[in-house]
N, C-alpha and C positions, 0 to 999 in steps of 0.2 A: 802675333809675334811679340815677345815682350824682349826691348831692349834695356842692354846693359847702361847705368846711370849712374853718374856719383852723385855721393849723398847730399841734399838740402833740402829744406822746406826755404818758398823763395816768394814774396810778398814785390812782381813787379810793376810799377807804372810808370808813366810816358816822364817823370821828370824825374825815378830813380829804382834803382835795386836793391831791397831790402833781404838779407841773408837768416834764415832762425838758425840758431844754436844747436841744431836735432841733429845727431847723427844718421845716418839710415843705408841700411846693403845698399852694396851696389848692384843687384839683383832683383830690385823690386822696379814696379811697373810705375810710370810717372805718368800720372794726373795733371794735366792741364786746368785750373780752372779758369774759366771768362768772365769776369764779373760786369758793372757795369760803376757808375762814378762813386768814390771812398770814401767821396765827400757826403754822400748818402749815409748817414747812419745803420740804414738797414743791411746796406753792405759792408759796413765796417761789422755790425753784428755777425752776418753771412759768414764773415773771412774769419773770426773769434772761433766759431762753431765749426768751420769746418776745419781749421786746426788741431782743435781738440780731438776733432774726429777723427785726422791722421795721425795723432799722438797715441789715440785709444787705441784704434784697427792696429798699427804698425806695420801693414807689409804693404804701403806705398808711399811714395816720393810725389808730393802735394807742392806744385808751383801756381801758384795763385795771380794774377793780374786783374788788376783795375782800371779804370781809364778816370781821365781829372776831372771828368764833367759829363752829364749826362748826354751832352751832341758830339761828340770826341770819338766819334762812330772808327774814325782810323786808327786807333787806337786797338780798337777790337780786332780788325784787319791783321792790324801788324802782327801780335797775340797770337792769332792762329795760324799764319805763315811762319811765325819765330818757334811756334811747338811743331809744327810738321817739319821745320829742318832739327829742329833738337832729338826728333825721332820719340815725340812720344806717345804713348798707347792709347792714351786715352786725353780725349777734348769737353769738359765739360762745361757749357756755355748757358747765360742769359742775353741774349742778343738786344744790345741795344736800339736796331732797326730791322724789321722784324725782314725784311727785302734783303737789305745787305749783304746782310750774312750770309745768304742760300749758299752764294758761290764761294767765298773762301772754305765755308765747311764743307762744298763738293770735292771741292779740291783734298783736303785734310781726308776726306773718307776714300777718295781716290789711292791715295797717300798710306791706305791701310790704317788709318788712327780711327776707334772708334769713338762717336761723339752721339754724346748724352744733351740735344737741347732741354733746358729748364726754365721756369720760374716766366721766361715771353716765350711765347711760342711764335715759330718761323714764321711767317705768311705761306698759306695753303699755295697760292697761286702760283708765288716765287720755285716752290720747288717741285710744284706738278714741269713747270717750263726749265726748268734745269735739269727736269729726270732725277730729283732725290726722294726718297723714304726715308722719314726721319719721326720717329713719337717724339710726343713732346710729354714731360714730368712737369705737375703744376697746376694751381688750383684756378676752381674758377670763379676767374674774376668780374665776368658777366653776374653771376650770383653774388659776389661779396660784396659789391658795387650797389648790389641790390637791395640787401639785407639794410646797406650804411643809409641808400635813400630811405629805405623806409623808416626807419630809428628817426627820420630827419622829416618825414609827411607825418609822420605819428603825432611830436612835438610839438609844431607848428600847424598843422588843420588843413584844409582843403583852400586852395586857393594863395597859400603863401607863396611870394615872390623870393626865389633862389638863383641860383647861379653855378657855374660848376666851372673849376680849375681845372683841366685838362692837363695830361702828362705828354710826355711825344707823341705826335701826330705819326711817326712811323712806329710805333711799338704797337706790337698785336694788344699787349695788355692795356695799352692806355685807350685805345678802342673798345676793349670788350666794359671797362670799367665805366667808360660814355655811356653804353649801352646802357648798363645797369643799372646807372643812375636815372637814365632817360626811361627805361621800364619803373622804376620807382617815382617818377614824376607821373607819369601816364594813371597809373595805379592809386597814387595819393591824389590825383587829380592837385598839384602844383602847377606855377607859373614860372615855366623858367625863363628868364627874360634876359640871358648872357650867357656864353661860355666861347671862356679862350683858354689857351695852351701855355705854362710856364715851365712846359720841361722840367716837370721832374724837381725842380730849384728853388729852395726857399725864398734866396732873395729877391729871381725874380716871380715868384708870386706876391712877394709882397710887395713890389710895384706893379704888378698886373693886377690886383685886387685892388689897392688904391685906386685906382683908375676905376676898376670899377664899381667902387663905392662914391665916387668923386658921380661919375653919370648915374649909377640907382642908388641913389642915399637912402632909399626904401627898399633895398636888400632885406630879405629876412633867416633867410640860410644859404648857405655855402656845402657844394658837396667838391672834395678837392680831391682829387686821385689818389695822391698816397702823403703821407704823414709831413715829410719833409714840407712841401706845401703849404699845408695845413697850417705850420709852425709858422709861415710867411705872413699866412691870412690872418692868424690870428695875433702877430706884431703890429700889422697896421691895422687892425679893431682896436689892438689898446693907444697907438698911437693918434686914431682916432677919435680917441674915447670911448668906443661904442663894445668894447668887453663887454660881455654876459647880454649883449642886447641882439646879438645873431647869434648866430646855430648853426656852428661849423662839424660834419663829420669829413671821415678819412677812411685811408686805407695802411697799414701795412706793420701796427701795432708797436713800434719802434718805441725803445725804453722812455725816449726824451721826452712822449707824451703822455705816458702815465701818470703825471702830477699835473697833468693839462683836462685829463677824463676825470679824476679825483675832484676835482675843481670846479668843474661845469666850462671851464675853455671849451673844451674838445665835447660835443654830445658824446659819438662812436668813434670809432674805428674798426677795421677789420682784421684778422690776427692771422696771418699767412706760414705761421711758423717759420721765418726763414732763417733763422738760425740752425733748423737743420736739413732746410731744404735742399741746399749744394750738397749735405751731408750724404741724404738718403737718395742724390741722382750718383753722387760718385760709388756707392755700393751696389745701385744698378749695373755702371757700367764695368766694375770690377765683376760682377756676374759675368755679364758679356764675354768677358775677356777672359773666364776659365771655362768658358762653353756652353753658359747659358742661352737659350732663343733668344736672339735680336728681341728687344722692345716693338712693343707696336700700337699704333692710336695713341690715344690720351689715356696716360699714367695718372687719374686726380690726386690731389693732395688737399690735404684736409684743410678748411679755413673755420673762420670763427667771430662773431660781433662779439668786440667787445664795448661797455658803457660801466658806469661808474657803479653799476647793481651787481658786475660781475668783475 
């Protein structure tokens, strides 16, 4: 069913509502997206790209929300209760807990809205016990994760002492990307002698990495989940001193680090394209919604190392 909507494109989060300038029918299907915190770079990229994307396409109505922080889980909540009462067609989500979510977007699909999970996939378990079927669009991060350790045992040798920043402990993705790293240490034959969780936050990885560079002052690489991170760890190397004396990779290719990979800050990173990832799950679910077969399993999406060679 697609409801009637007046026009906006609408950028909202939990401390305000941003309106774009875009005319658009009131006849076109309105797009929910769910993003996760703004304050992420990768998602301020995300919301860039997928703007453009509803300016290009033109026959949908793109309300965009973010949340302030990446544990700000109600936030998400709210999000999808507030687009199932606005009546709209379509739910396009990166869930910030991969548990959480099952049930509001049961609800929402109850609701007749279809929804496009992207970019974290749900927890399997969550929605076998809720009775949902849901594909998830998105690459993998178990592999990228993979690719970054080895960029990072290659470097350093067998036997070097590393450590890994961890993202949410409920995010599927911040699990699958432990994984990869920890398949990358087993492989490189590494020591990994730490790993904790900074959500996702630059600043705090960069008191979480203080700390522990404070207990292993004989750190010799760093594998950090995704970029923002990265940028944490490698403030307190330089605050330090110890720039160009560890060997930091990442995850999620984010502009701010390209003059960090150029440099030798940054060894890798891995390149998830998300600038068109919300792009090409919301074109999925515009399928959907003119008749195409429901999505099903995992949708991959492309990923990529990059280092200073490429």
């Amino acid at each position: 069913m697609i409801f009637l909507k007046k026009a906006s494109i609408a950028l909202l989060t939990s401390a305000a509502l941003m309106t774009g300038s875009a005319a658009m029918a009131d006849d076109k299907p309105v797009v929910g997206l769910v993003m996760k915190s703004l304050a992420n770079e990768f998602f301020r990229d995300m919301l860039e790209g997928t703007k453009e994307h509803a300016a290009r396409r033109g026959d949908y109505e793109l309300r965009a929300v973010g949340m302030q922080n990446e544990t700000d889980f109600q936030s998400q909540i709210n999000a999808v209760e507030n687009f199932i009462t606005q009546g709209a067609d379509i739910i396009v989500i990166a869930p910030a807990d991969s548990r959480a979510m099952v049930r509001p977007l049961k609800k929402a699909m109850e609701a007749g809205v279809i929804v496009i999970n992207f970019d974290v996939a749900l927890d399997a378990e969550a929605k076998k016990k809720q009775g949902v079927e849901l594909a998830f669009i998105g690459p993998d991060n178990r592999d990228g994760a993979r690719l970054a350790g080895e960029a990072l045992a290659k470097k350093l040798g067998k036997g070097a002492k590393v450590v890994i920043v961890e993202g949410n402990p409920g995010a599927d993705n911040a699990h699958e990307r432990k994984l990869g790293f920890e398949d990358a240490i087993k492989s490189g034959e590494l020591n990994l002698i730490d790993s904790r969780t900074a959500h996702w936050e630059t600043e705090e990885a960069n008191t979480v990495f203080s700390n522990m560079l404070t207990a292993h002052p004989d750190i010799q690489g760093v594998m950090a989940a995704n970029d923002s991170m990265a940028i944490g760890v490698i403030k307190a190397l330089e605050s330090a001193g110890r720039a160009g004396d560890i060997q930091v990779v990442a995850f999620d290719n984010i502009p701010a680090v390209g003059p960090m990979i150029k440099d030798g800050r940054l060894l890798a990173t891995v390149d998830q394209f998300g600038r068109e990832m919300a792009a090409n799950a919301i074109d999925k679910g515009l399928d959907v919604l003119k008749g195409a077969p429901e999505l099903k399993g995992w949708v991959k999406t492309p990923i990529k190392l990059v280092t200073s060679e490429n």
